[in-house]
N, C-alpha and C positions, 0 to 999 in steps of 0.2 A: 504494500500500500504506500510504503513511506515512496519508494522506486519512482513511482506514480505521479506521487504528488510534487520531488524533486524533477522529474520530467516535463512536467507542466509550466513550474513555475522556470523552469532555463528556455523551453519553447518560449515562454511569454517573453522571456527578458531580451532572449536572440531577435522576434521580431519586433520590439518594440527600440531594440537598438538600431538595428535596420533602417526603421521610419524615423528615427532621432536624426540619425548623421547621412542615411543617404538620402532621405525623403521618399522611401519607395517599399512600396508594400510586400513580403516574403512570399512569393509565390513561385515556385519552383517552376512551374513550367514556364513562364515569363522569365526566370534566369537562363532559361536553358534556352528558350526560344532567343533571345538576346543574341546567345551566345553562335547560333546556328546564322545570324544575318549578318550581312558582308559592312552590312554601315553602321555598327553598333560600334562607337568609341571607345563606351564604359564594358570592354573585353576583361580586363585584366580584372574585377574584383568579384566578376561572376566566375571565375575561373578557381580564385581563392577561395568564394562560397563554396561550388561545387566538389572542390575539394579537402577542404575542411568536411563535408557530407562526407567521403570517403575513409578520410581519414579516422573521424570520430568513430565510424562501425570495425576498422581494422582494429583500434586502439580497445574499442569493448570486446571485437572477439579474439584476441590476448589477455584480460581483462574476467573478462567474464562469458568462457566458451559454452558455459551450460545455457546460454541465452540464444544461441543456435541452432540447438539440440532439441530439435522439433523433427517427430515422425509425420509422415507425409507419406500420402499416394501421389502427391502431385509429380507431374512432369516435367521436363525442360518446355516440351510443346505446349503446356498448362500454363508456364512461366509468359511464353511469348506471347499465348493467345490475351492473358491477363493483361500484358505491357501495351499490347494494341489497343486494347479495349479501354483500359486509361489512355491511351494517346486520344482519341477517336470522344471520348468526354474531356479530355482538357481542351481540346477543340470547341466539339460544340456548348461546352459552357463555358466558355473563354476565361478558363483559368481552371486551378487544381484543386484539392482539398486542402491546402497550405493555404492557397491566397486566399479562398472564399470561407475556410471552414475556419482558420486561425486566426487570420486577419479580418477576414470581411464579416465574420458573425461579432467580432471584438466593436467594430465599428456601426453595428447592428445596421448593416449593408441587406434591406429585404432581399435585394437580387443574391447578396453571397449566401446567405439564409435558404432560400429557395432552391438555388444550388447545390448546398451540400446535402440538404434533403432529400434530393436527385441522385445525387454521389451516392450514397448509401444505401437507400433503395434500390438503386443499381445495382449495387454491390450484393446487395442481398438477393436480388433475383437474379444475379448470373450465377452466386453459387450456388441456388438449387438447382437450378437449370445443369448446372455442370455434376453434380451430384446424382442430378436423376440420368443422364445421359449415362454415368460410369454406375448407375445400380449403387449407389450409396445410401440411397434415401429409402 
């Protein structure tokens, strides 16, 4: 529980330091997207984000390896179809569960509200969907 609620409170402080000194809302897919355009100036500190996101998951699983240690039926192929299926809503709801769900419900954004409401119902009905297809359910 304690895990939990020190996770929350570093999410809150990361994005709210974000919007302090860059002026700019914590949405990964908008970093990444940034990151993918050829006329994007501000390259270099989307590049330090994204890799600080790497780094911190290396750093916990030396750290703390029983945090990985998750059995699974899932697949590489499960993996990919998942990755799309978020690409394909960070699209059509023009942003991630980072921006709308961390930040944009913090700013009690109806749109980002509505959105992650989306998110997750999503969520929820593609793993049944995907459950019932593999006889899980």
């Amino acid at each position: 529980m304690m895990s939990a609620v020190l996770g929350g409170v570093l999410i809150g402080a990361s994005v709210s330091i974000m919007l302090l000194f860059n002026g700019r809302v914590t949405g990964i897919s908008g970093i990444v997207g940034g990151l993918l355009q050829k006329a994007t100036p501000d390259k270099s500190w989307r590049i330090f984000f994204l890799l600080g996101l790497l780094v911190g998951g290396v750093i916990l699983r030396f750290l703390k390896p029983q945090a990985f240690m998750v059995i699974t039926s899932t697949t590489y192929v499960d993996y990919v179809m998942a990755g799309l299926l978020v690409g394909v809503g960070t699209l059509l709801g023009n942003g991630c569960t980072s921006g709308h769900g961390v930040c944009g419900i913090s700013r009690f954004s109806m749109r980002s509200i509505i959105a992650t409401i989306t998110f997750i119902s999503s969520g929820v009905v593609s793993v049944l969907i995907f459950k019932m297809i593999r006889g899980e359910l």
